[in-house]
N, C-alpha and C positions, 0 to 999 in steps of 0.2 A: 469419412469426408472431413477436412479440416474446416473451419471457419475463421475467416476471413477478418480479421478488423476494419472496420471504415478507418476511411481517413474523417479528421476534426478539424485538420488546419492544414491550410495551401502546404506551410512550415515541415511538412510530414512527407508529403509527394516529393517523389523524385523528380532528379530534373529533366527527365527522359523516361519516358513512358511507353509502353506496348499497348495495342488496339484494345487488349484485354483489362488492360486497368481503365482504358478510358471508358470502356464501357463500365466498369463497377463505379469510375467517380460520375460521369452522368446520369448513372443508369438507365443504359438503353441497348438493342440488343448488339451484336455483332454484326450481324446487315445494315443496319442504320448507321456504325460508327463509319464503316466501309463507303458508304454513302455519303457521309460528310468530307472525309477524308479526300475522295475521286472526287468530289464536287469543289474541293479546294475549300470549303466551310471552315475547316481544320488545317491548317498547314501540315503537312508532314513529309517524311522522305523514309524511302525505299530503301532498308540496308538487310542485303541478300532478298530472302522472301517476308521478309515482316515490313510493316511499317512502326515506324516510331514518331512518336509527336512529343514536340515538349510543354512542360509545365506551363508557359507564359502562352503560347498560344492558346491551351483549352483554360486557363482562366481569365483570356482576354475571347475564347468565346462564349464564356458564362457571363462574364461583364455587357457582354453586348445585349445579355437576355435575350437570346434565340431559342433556351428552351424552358 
């Protein structure tokens, strides 16, 4: 199994992110992110069957300290 670097700095995250990194940058599970996501908490959009969120949204919801 590979291991994973954190990210250290906003500067590092891409500008378009998968459900799956958002859960390794909040850390939180997969159903939760999905929950934030459907609840509009996280902006994001639908392209094919994933969603994607970008970098300014989930550091403007870390900025709001929701979690």
């Amino acid at each position: 199994m590979t291991r994973v670097r954190p990210y250290t700095n906003w500067d590092d995250v891409p500008v378009i992110i998968d459900l799956a990194m958002l859960c390794r940058l909040l850390g939180i599970s997969m159903p939760t992110a999905q929950k934030l996501v459907n609840a509009g908490d996280i902006p994001a959009k639908k392209v094919g069957n994933a969603w994607r969120v970008t970098k300014d949204a989930v550091k403007r919801y870390v900025e709001a300290e929701r979690i």
